[in-house]
C-alpha positions in Angstrom: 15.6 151.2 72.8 17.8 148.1 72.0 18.6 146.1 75.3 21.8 144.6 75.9 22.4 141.4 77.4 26.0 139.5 78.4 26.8 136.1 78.2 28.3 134.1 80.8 31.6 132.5 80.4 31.0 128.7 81.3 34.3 127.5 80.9 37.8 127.3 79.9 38.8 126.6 76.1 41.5 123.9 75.8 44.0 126.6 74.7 43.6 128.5 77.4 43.4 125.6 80.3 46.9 124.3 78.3 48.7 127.6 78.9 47.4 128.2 82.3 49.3 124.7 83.0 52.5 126.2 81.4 52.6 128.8 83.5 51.9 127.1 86.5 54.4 124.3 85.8 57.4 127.1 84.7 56.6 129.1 88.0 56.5 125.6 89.7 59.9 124.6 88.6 61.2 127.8 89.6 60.3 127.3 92.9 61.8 124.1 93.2 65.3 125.3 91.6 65.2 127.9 94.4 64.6 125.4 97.1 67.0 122.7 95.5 69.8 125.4 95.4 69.7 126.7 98.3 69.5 122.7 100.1 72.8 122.2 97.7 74.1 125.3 99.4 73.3 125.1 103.0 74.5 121.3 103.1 77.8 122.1 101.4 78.1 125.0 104.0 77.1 122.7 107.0 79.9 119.9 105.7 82.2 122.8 105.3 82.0 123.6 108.8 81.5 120.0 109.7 85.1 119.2 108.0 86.9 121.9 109.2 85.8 121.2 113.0 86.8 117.7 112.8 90.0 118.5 111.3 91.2 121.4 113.4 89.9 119.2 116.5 92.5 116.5 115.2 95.5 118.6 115.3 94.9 120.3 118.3 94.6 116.5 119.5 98.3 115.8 118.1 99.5 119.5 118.4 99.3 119.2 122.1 101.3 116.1 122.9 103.7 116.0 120.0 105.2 119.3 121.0 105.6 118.8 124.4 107.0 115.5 123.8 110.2 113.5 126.4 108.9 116.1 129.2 110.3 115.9 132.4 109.5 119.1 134.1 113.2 120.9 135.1 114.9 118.6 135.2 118.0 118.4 132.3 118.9 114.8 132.9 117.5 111.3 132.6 115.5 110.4 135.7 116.5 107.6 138.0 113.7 104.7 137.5 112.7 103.0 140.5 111.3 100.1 140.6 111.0 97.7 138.0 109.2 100.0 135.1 108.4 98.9 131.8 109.8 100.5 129.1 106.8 101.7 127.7 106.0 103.4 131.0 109.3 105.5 131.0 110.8 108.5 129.3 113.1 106.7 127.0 112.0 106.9 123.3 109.6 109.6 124.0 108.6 109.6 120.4 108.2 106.8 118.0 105.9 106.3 114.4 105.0 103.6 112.3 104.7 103.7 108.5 101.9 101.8 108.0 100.6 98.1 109.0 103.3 96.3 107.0 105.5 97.6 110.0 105.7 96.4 113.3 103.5 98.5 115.4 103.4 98.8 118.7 102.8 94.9 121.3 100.3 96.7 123.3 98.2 98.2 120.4 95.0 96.3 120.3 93.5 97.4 117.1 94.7 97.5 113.5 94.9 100.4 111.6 94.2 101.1 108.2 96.2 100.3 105.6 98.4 103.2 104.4 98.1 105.5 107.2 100.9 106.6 109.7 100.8 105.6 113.5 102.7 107.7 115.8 103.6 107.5 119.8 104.7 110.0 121.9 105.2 110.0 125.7 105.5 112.9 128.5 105.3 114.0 132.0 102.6 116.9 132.2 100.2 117.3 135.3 99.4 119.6 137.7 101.7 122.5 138.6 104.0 122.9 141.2 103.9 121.8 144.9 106.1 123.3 147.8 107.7 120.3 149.3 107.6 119.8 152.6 111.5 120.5 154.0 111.4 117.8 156.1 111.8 115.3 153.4 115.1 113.0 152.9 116.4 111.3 150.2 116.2 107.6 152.2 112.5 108.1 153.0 110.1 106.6 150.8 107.6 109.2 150.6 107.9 112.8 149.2 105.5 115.0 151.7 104.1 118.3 150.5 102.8 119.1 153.3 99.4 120.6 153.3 99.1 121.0 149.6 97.8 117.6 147.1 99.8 115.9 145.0 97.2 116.0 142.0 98.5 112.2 141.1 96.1 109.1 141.1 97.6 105.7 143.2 99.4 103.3 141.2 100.2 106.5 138.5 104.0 106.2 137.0 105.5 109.5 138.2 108.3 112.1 137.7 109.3 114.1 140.8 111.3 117.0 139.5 113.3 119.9 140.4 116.1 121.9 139.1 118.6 119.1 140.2 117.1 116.0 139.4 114.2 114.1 139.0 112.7 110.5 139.9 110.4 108.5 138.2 108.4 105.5 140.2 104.9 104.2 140.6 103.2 106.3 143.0 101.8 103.7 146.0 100.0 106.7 148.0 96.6 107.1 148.2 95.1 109.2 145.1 95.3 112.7 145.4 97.5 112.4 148.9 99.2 115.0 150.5 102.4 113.0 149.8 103.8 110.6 147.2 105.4 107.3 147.6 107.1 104.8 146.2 108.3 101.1 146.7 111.0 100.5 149.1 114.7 100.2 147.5 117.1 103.0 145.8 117.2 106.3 147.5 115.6 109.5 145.8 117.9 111.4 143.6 118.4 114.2 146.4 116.4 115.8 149.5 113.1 117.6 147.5 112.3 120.4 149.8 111.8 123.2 147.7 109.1 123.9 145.0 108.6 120.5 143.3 106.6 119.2 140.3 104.7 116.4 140.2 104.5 115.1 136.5 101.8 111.7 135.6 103.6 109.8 132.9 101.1 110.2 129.3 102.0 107.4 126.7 99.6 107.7 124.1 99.7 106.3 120.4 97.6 108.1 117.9 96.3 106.1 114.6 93.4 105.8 112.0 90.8 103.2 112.4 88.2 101.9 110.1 84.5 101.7 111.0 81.7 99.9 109.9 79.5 101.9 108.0 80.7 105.5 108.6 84.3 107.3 107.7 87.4 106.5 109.5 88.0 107.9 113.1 91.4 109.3 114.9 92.1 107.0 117.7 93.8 107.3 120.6 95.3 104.5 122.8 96.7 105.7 126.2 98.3 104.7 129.5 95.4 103.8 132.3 96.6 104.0 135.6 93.6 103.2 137.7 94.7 99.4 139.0 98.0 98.7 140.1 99.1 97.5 136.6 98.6 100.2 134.5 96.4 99.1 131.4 95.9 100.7 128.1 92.1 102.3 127.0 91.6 102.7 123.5 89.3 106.5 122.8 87.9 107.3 119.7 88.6 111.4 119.3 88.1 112.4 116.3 85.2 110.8 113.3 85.7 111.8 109.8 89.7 111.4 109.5 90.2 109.2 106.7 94.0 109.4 106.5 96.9 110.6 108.6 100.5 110.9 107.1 103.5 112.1 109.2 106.8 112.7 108.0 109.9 113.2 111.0 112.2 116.5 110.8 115.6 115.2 111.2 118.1 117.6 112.7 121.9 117.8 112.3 124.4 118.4 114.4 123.6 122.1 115.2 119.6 120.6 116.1 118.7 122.0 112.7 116.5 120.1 110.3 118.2 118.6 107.4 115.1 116.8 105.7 111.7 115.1 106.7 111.6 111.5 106.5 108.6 108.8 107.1 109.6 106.7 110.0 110.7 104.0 108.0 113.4 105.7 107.0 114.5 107.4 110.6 117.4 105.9 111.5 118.1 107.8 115.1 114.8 108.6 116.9 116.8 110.5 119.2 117.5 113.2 116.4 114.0 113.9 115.6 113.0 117.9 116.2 109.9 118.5 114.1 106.6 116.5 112.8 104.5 117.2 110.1 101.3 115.7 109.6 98.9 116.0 107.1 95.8 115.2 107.6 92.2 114.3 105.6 89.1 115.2 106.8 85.7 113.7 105.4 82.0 114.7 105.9 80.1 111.8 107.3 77.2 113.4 104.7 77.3 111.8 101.2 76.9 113.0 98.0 77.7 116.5 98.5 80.2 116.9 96.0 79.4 117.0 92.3 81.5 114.4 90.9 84.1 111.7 92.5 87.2 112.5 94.1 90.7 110.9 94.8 93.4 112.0 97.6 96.9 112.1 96.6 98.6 110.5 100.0 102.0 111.8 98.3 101.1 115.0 97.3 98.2 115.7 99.6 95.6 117.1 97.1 92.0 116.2 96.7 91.7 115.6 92.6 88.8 114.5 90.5 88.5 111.0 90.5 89.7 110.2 86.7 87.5 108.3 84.2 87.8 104.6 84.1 88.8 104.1 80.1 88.5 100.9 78.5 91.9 101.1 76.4 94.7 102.2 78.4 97.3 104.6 76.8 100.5 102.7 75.8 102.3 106.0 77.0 101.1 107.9 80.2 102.5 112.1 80.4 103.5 112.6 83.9 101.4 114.4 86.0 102.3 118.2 86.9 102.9 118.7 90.5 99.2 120.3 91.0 97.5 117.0 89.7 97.2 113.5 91.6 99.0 110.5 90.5 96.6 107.3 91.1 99.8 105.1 92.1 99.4 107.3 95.6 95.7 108.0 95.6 93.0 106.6 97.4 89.3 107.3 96.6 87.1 109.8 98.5 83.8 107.2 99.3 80.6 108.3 98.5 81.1 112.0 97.3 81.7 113.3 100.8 83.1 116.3 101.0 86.6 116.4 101.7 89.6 118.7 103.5 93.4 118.4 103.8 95.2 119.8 106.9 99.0 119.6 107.3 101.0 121.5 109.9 104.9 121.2 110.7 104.9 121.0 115.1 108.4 121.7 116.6 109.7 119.3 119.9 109.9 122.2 122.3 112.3 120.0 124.2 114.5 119.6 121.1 114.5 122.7 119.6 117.7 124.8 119.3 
């Protein structure tokens, strides 16, 4: 009988150890494409929705005032002013806008916007709704009762008093939130208000882009502050992440039509102006999410790869097709963010046809 015996393996042979390293390091790198692609792809999706928020927050912003602007509840004429009102706290010029800095921009704006972008300033009467007057009230009186019901208006507050027949604009000396409003003594009211009333806070508010120190650009808002007896203006940031804001003016003929859209250098009547378009860029405060550089066409508004710098320029350049960007109108998108343009056309409901 032969007997068998087995040897032990003591160890790994250099080939085999070499291999098993191979392996390991291929199923390694695997793992890590994995992980890195779907990082890439959850932080493009999470700037995505980032961009879209911030932009669609914006318009709503400027939706909301720009196509109500110049309203004065029912009434069809100009209101009689009492007092003496600035003309910044009135209804005339309801909308105005700015082309950039190199135009005069508004006294009472404290900051400075960026360079390029368009500045725009609309005014209105909206507030709460309407109020059964008291029908005691006479047009020599200085006070507007309503009886049991609140006015909804803050003391010192510019405000329009509006019917069907007429309405009156003033600063309101009641107490905040009174069961009346008042104004100083001097001109009568328009007429008797004793029927269903509304009582319309004055909103003056100028939208524009502002820079900021170490982060993307922000819409700003600067509006009317009516909480000491001279109203004040208080700047709010509303929106981080717009980088640029261009707005062209719809000017309308004589049948209130629009003939062409015009920046506001070039608006010669603001008083014919029935439509706004804005356009709008949107950035990711997230860098380096996009895979190369990109440039903004302000002109065009499209989002192009940033060109490569060459060290010989052509002595002839082609013109660029209308889907490219043309640098002459370009500004660079910082720091690979991520990027979105939004543009919408808003129609003045109180100008429309």
């Amino acid at each position: 009988m032969i007997s068998t015996f087995y040897k032990r393996q003591a160890g790994l042979s250099l080939v085999e150890l070499m291999i098993a390293i191979t392996l390991s390091l291929i199923l390694i790198a695997g793992v890590l494409q994995i992980f890195l692609s779907s990082k890439q792809t959850y932080s493009t999706n999470s700037a995505l929705s980032r961009v879209q928020e911030s932009g669609r927050f914006a318009m709503d912003f400027l939706t909301q005032d720009i196509r109500n602007t110049g309203y004065k509840g029912q009434c069809m004429g100009q209101p009689l002013t009492h007092g003496n009102i600035d003309i910044l706290w009135r209804l005339d010029d309801p909308i105005e806008g700015w082309n950039n800095i190199e135009s005069k921009l508004p006294t009472h704006l404290s900051d400075t916007p960026v360079n390029g972008t368009d500045t725009i300033r609309v005014k209105l009467a909206a507030g709460p709704e309407e109020i059964q007057a008291a029908s005691s009230n006479i047009a020599s009186n200085d006070t507007i009762s309503f009886g049991s019901n609140t006015s909804g208006v803050a003391q010192h507050a510019i405000t329009l008093v509006s019917d069907s027949i007429a309405c009156d604009l003033f600063r309101n000396t009641a107490e905040s939130n009174a069961t009346s409003v008042s104004k100083t003594a001097g001109a009568d009211w328009t007429h008797n208000y004793t029927e269903t009333t509304e009582v319309l806070p004055l909103q003056n508010s100028t939208y524009y882009i502002r820079a900021n120190d170490g982060r993307p650009n922000s819409l700003v808002r600067q509006r009317l502050s009516t909480s000491t007896s001279n109203p004040t203006w208080i700047t709010e940031e509303l929106v981080d992440g717009i980088q640029d804001m261009q707005i062209l003016y719809g000017t309308a003929g004589a049948n209130r039509q629009v003939t062409d859209y015009v920046p506001a250098n070039d608006v010669t009547n603001w008083e014919n102006i029935v439509s706004v378009r804005i356009t709008l860029l949107a950035v990711t405060a997230d860098t380096n999410i996009t895979p190369e550089a990109q440039i903004y066409d302000r002109a065009k508004g499209l989002i192009c790869p940033k060109p490569a710098a060459s060290e010989e320029e052509e002595e002839e350049t082609p013109p660029a097709s209308s889907n490219e960007c043309t640098t002459a109108t370009s500004i660079d998108i910082p720091n690979r963010r991520l990027a979105q343009v939004f543009s919408t056309t808003i129609g003045i409901r109180n100008r429309l046809p």
